[in-house]
C-alpha positions in Angstrom: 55.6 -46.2 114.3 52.6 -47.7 112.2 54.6 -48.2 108.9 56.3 -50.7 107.9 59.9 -51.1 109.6 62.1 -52.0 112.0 61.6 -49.8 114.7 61.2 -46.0 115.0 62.8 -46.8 111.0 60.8 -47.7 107.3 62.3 -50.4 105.4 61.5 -51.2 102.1 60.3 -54.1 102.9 56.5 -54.4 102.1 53.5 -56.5 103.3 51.4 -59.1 101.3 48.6 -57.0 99.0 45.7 -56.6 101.4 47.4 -56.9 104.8 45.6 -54.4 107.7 47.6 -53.3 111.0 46.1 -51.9 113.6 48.3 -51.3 116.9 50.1 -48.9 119.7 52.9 -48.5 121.1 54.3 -46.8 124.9 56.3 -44.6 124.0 58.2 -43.0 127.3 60.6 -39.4 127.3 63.2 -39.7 125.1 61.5 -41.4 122.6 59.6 -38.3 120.8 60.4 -34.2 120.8 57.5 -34.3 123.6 59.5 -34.2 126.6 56.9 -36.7 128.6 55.7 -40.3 128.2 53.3 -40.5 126.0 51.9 -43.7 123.7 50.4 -43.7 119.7 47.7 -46.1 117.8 47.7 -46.9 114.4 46.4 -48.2 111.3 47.5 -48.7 108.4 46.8 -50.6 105.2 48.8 -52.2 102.0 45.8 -52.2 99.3 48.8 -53.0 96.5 52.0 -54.8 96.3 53.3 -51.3 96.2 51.0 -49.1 97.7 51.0 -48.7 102.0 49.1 -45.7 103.7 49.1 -45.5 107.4 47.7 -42.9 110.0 49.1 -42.5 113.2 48.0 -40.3 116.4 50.7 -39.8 119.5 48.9 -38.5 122.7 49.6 -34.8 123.7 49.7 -33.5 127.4 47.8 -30.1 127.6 46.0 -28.1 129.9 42.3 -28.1 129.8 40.5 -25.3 130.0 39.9 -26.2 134.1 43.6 -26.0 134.4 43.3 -29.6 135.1 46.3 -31.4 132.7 46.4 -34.5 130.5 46.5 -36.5 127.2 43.8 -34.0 125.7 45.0 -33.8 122.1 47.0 -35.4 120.0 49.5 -35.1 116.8 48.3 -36.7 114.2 50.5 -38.2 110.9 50.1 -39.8 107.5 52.6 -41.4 105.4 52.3 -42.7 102.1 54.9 -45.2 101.2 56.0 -46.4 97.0 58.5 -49.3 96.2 59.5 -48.8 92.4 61.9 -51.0 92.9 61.0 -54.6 94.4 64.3 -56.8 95.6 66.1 -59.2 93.3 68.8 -61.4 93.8 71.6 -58.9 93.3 69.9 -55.2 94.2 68.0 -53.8 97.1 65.0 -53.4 97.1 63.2 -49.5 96.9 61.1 -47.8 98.7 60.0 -43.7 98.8 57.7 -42.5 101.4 56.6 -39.2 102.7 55.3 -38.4 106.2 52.9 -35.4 107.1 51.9 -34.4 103.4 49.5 -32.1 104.5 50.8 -28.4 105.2 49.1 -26.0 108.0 48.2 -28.8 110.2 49.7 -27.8 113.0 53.6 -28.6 113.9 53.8 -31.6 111.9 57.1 -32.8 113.9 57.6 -36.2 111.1 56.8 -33.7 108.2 59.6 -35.7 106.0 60.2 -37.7 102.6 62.7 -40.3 102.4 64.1 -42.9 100.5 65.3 -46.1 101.9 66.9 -49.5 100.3 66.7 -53.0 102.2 68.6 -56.0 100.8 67.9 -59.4 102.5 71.0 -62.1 102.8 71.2 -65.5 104.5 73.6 -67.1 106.5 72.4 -70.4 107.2 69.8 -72.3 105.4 65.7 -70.6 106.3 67.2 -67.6 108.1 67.3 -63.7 107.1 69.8 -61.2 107.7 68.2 -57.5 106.1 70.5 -54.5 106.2 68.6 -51.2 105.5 70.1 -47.3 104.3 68.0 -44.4 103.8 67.7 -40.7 104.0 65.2 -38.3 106.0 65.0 -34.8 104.0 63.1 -32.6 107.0 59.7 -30.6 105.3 60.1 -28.3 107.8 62.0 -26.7 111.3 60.1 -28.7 113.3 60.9 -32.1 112.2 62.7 -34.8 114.5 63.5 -37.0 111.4 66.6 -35.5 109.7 69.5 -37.3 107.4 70.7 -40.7 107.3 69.6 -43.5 109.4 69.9 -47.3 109.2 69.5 -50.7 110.7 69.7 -54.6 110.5 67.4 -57.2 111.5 67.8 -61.1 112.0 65.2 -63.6 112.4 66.3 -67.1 112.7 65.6 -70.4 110.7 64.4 -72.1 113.8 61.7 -69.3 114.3 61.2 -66.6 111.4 58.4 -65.1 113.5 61.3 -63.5 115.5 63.5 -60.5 114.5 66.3 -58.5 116.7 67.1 -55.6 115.3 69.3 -52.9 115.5 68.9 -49.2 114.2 70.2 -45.8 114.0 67.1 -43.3 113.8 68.9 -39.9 113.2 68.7 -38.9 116.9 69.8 -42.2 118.5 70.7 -45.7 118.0 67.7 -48.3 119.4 67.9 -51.9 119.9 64.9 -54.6 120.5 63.3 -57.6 119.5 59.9 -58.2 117.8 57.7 -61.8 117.6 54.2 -62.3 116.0 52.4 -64.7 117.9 49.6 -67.2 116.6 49.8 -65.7 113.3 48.1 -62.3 113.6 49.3 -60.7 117.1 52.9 -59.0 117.2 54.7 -58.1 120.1 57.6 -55.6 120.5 60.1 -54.0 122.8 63.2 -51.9 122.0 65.7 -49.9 124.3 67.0 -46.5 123.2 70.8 -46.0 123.7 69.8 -48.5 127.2 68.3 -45.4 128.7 64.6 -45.9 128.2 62.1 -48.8 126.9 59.5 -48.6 124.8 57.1 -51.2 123.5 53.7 -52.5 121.5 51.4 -54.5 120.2 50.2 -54.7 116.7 46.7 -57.0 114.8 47.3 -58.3 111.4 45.1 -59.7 108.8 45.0 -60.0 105.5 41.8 -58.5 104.0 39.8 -60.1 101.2 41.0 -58.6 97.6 
């Protein structure tokens, strides 16, 4: 969802200072409060070690004014995202974030602040096993993200560009798989609940600082 995560979750897992994504995602019914398929871009940015800002826009179908109907508008979301507590070797690491902090801008459906902890392990040599725990407190009626959600994520000795994950969303429980590819392209795909599939791509860099 542009931030930094598994899949429609944050972690509190961070990027390297300076790292720039810019990406989009397909995003069919089922998969947002739109009731349609529908896709998002993104960009976001990690100017500290502590610090991520991203910006996201999801295509709305409307009518135009000719009656004629399409992906005319679209919903538009920030988040901000804080770790004050990075991971050590016996505690999770922290992160709080906030989606939508701008009021009166028009349904704000992710209007949200959360808190989330993610604590890597390993069970064979070069391999990760994260488990993540947070909390959604809704900023308004309208928002989709509400209470606890969760997930775990594995990528492999062999290839740590790969991760499956698993998650729990507050509205449904997803599962996919995720590989960068000659350092700086990422590709993704996830199912939710096996009904409907959703994917993306995503650039990375890491900007001079």
């Amino acid at each position: 969802m542009g931030n930094t995560g598994l899949m429609n979750i944050p972690t509190a897992d961070m990027q390297e200072q300076g790292t720039f994504l810019l990406g989009g995602n397909y995003l069919p019914d089922g998969m947002t409060p739109f009731n349609y398929n529908t896709g998002n871009y993104f960009a976001n940015i990690t100017f500290l070690s502590f610090v991520e800002l991203s910006y996201r826009c999801t295509l709305l179908k409307t009518q135009r004014y000719d009656g004629k109907r399409g992906y005319f508008q679209q919903d538009r979301s920030m988040t901000a995202r804080v770790r004050p507590l990075k991971e050590g070797k016996y505690w999770p690491a922290l992160v709080i974030g906030m989606n939508d902090p701008f009021k009166n801008t028009g349904t704000n459906y992710y209007a949200s602040v959360y808190g989330v902890a993610t604590k890597g392990f390993s069970i064979a040599p070069g391999d990760r096993l994260a488990v993540t725990l947070g909390y959604f407190f809704p900023m308004n009626d309208h928002c989709v993200q509400d209470g606890v959600f969760g997930g775990i994520s594995y990528s492999p000795a062999f290839y740590r560009d790969l991760q499956v994950t698993a998650e729990y969303d507050t509205q449904g429980v997803n599962v996919g798989a995720a590989v960068r590819l000659w350092r700086h392209l990422s590709l993704h795909v996830f199912t939710r609940e096996f009904k409907t599939l959703a994917g993306g791509i995503r650039y990375e860099c890491v900007l001079p600082h």
